[in-house]
C-alpha positions in Angstrom: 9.2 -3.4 -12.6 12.1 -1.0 -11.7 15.4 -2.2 -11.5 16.1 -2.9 -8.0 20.0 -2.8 -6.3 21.1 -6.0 -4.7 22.2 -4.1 -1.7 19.0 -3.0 -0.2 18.4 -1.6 3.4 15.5 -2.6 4.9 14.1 0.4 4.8 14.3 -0.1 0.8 12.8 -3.1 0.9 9.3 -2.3 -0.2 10.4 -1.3 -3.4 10.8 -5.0 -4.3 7.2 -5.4 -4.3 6.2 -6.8 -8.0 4.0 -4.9 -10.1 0.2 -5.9 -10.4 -0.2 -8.4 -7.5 -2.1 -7.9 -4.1 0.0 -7.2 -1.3 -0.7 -6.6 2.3 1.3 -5.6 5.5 3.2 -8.6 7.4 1.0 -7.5 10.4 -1.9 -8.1 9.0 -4.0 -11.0 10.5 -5.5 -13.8 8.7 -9.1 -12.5 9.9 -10.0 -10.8 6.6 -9.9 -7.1 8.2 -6.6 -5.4 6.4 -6.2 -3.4 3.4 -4.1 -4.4 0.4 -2.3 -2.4 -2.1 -1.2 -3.4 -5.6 1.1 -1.3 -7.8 0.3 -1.0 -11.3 2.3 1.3 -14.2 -0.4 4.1 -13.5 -0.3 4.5 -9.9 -1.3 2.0 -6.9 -5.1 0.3 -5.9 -6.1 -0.1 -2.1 -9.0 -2.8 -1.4 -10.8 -3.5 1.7 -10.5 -7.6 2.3 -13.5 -7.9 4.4 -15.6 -9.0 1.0 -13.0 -11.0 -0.7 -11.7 -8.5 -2.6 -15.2 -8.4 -4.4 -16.1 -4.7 -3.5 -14.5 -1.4 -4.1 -10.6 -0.6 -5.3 -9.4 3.0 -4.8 -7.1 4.1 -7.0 -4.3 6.8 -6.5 -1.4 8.0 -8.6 2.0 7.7 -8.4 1.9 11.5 -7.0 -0.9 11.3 -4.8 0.3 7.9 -3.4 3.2 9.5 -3.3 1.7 12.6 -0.8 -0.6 10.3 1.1 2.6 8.4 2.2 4.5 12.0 3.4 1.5 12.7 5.2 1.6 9.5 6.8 5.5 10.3 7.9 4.6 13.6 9.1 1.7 12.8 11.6 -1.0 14.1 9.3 -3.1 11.4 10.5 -2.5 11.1 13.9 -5.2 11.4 16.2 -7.8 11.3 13.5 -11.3 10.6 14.5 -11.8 6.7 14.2 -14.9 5.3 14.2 
């Protein structure tokens, strides 16, 4: 895990996230229909929760997590078709 300062914003505050367990947003309901995200030392694994956690895991690395989450920032997904 990397070495995390004691004075953190809370815009920092993700980075405390341990390494190799399943995380998902604080939002999320207890109804089975999120996304979690687990970082490993090669990148970070996104699972749907629908099937327990049985089915398909994505995998991205740190760079492409890394560009996924600027696009997020920047709109790049607004207004995308949702089906």
């Amino acid at each position: 895990m990397r070495a995390v300062s004691a004075r953190m914003t809370r815009d920092e505050e993700w980075v405390r996230v341990k390494l190799n367990v399943w995380h998902s947003a604080k939002a999320s309901k207890a109804n089975g229909n999120c996304v979690e995200v687990m970082e490993t030392e090669e990148g970070f694994l996104v699972r749907d929760t629908k099937d327990g956690g049985k089915g398909p895991v994505l995998s991205f690395t740190h760079a492409e997590w890394g560009a996924f989450l600027a696009g997020v920032n920047e709109g790049e997904f607004d207004g995308a078709d949702r089906d």
